[in-house]
N, C-alpha and C positions, 0 to 999 in steps of 0.2 A: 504493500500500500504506500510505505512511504517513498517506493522508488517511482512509482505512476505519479505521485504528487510531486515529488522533485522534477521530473522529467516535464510535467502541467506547467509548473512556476517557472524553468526555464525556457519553456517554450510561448507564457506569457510574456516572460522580461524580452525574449527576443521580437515580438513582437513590438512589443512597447518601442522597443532600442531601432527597430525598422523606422516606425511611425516618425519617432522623435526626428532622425536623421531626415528622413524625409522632408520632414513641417521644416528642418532647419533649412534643408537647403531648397524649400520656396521662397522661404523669407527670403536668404540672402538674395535671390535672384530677385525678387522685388523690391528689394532694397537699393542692388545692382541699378534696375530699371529705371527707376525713381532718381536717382541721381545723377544717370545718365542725360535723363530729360530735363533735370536741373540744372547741368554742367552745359547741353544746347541750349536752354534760355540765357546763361550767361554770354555767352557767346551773341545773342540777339542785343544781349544790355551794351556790349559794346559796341557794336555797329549803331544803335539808337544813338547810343550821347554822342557817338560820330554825327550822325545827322541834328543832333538838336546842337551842338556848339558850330556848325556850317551855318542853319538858319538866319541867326545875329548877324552876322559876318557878310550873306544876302542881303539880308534886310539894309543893313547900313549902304551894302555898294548901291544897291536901288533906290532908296529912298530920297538920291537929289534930285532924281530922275522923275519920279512919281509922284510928284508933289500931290499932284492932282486922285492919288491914286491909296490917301490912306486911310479909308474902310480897309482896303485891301490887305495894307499892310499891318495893319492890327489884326485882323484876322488871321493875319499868319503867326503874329506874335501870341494869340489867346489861342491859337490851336498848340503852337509848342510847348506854352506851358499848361495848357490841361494834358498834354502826351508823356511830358517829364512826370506830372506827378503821378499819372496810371503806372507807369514805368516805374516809380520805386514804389507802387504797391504794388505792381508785380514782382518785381525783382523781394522782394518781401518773403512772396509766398509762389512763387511758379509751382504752374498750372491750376490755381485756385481756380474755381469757375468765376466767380466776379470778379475778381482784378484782371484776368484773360480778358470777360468782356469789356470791362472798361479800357484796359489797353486798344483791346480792337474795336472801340470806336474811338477811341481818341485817336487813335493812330490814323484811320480810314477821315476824318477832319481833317487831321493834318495833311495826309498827302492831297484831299482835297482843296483845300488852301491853297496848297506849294503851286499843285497846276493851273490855279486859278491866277497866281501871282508870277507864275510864266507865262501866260497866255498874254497876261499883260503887258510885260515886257518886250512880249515880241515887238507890240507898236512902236517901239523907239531905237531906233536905226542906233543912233550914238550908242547908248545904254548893250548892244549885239554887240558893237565893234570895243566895248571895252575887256582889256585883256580880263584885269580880277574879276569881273563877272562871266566868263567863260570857264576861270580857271576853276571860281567855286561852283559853276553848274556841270563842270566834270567832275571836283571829285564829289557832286552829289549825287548824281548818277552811277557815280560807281557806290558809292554809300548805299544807294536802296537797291542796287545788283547784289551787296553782298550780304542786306536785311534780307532780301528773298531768299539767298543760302541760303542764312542764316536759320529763316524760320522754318524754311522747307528738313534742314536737320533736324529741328524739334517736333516739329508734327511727327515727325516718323518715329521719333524716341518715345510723342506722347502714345503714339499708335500701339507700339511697338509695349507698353508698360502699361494701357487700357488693355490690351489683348488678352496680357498673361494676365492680371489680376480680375478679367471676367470668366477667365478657364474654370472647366473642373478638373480636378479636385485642388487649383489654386486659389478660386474665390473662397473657398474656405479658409485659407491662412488669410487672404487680405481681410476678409471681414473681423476675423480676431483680432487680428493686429490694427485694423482702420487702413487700410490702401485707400486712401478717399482716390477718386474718380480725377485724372487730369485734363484740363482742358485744353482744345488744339489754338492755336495763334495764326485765327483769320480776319482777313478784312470782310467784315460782313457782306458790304453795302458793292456789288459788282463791277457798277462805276467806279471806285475807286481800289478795285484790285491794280491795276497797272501804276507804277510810278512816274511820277511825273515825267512828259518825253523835254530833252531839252534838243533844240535845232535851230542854234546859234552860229 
């Protein structure tokens, strides 16, 4: 009897000793995932304060230019600072559902701004042929080429870390643990997926 009971207990604890290893290494790999999509949002915070310290530095070169033209140019200045402060509440808490979406409408303002304050531009022959405003509508242009990476690698991490934490049998560790749900970083509004064109 007490060898059938020995033989029961350690074929319990092995059991036990499977499960445990197991739950340990979903966690880790969720833990993994999670911070992989955290480490591409960082990557997006840089390429942002790229484009939010270029803005100022537009705005100034245009601004002798457009005298006529500053609704406009306030509006570009009140979309980058409602975009900065989505931006550190995202950067806070990446892939939070509500600082996501507040990023992604403030962000979708602002590139709506920026083309509305190109478009303007164009009217002014002088304001095209000055070198600094060419120089900053390149590298602004490259700045929202490499936000588009940018966010195109975090979609795929958030994808990639929503997937496994709605598996089975890994939705069971996430929900122990709280794997809360991450959210992807889109421009909602269609119109303003494309970034501003510059054709100077």
């Amino acid at each position: 009897m007490t060898g059938i009971a020995g033989v029961g207990f350690l074929v319990i604890l092995g059991i036990c000793a499977v499960v445990f290893f197991w739950g340990m290494g979903v966690y880790n790999g969720l833990v993994k995932l999670r911070n992989r999509y955290k480490n591409a949002f960082a990557q997006i915070d840089v390429q942002l304060k790229r484009r939010y310290d270029l803005i100022p530095n537009l705005v100034e070169t245009v601004k002798g230019y457009l005298k006529h033209e500053s609704e406009t140019l306030e509006a570009v200045v009140r979309a980058r600072g409602a975009a900065v402060g989505a931006n550190q509440q995202a950067v806070a808490n990446p892939g939070d559902r509500a600082a996501m979406e507040r990023l992604n409408s403030a962000e979708g303002a602002l590139t709506g701004a920026l083309g509305r304050l190109l478009v303007v531009c164009e009217a002014y022959p002088t304001l095209k042929a000055n070198e600094n405003m060419r120089d900053l509508q390149e590298e602004l242009t490259s700045t929202e080429n490499k936000v588009g990476f940018a966010r195109q690698a975090y979609n795929d991490s958030v994808t990639a870390y929503n997937t496994k934490r709605e598996m089975f049998p890994s939705n069971v560790i996430a929900g122990i643990f709280n794997f809360g749900e991450a959210t992807l970083f889109e421009i909602a509004d269609v119109t303003q997926r494309e970034a501003p064109k510059v054709s100077f």
